[in-house]
N, C-alpha and C positions, 0 to 999 in steps of 0.2 A: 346692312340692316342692323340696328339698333335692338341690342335687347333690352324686352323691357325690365324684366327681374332677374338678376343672375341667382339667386337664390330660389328654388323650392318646395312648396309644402308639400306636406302628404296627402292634399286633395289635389293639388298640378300633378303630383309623379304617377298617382295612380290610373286616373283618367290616361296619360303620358303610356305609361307600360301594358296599362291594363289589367292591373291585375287589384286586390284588393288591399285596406290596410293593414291585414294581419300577416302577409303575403309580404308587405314590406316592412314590418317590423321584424318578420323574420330574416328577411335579407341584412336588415341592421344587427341583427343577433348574431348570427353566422360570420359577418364582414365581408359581406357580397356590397353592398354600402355602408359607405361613410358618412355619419350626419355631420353637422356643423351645429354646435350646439351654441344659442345665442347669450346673450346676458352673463352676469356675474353668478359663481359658487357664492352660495352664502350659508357665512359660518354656524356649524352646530346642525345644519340639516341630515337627515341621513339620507334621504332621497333627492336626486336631480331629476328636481324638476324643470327644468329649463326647456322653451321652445327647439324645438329641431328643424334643423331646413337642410337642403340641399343643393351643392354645385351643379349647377344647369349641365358644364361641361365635366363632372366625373357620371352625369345619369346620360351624356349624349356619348360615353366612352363604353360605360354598362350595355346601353342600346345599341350600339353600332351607327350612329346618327350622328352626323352633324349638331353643332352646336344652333344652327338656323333652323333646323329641323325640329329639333325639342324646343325650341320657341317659339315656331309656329304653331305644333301641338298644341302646346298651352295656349297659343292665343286663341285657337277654334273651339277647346274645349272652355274656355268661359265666355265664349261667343252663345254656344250651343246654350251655356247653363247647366254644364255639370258638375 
């Protein structure tokens, strides 16, 4: 089975674990996950703001799930429209 995104958001992880975003920003704060932070630093900012996504397979390692499993996930859950 083909994944379709190895990367994802924090509306696929949440729907995914169930829990909410603040829920996984703290897991980001902590180092319970790793984000993958997109795009270029740019110089003089003091804040990163750069998109954040997530390895399909370090959130299917976090869950105990296969890496088909967390993608099937995600695929129901923008089935459903959450």
């Amino acid at each position: 089975m083909a994944i379709a995104n190895p990367l994802l958001n924090f509306t696929d992880l949440s729907s995914v674990l169930s829990v909410t975003r603040p829920t996984l920003k703290r897991y980001v704060a902590t180092g319970l996950l790793k984000p993958v932070k997109l795009g270029v630093v740019r110089p003089g900012r003091i804040r990163d703001n750069r998109p954040v996504r997530f390895r399909i397979e370090d959130i299917a390692s976090f869950a105990h799930l296969t890496v088909d499993q967390v993608d099937a996930a995600v695929t129901a859950a923008k089935a459903v429209g959450k």
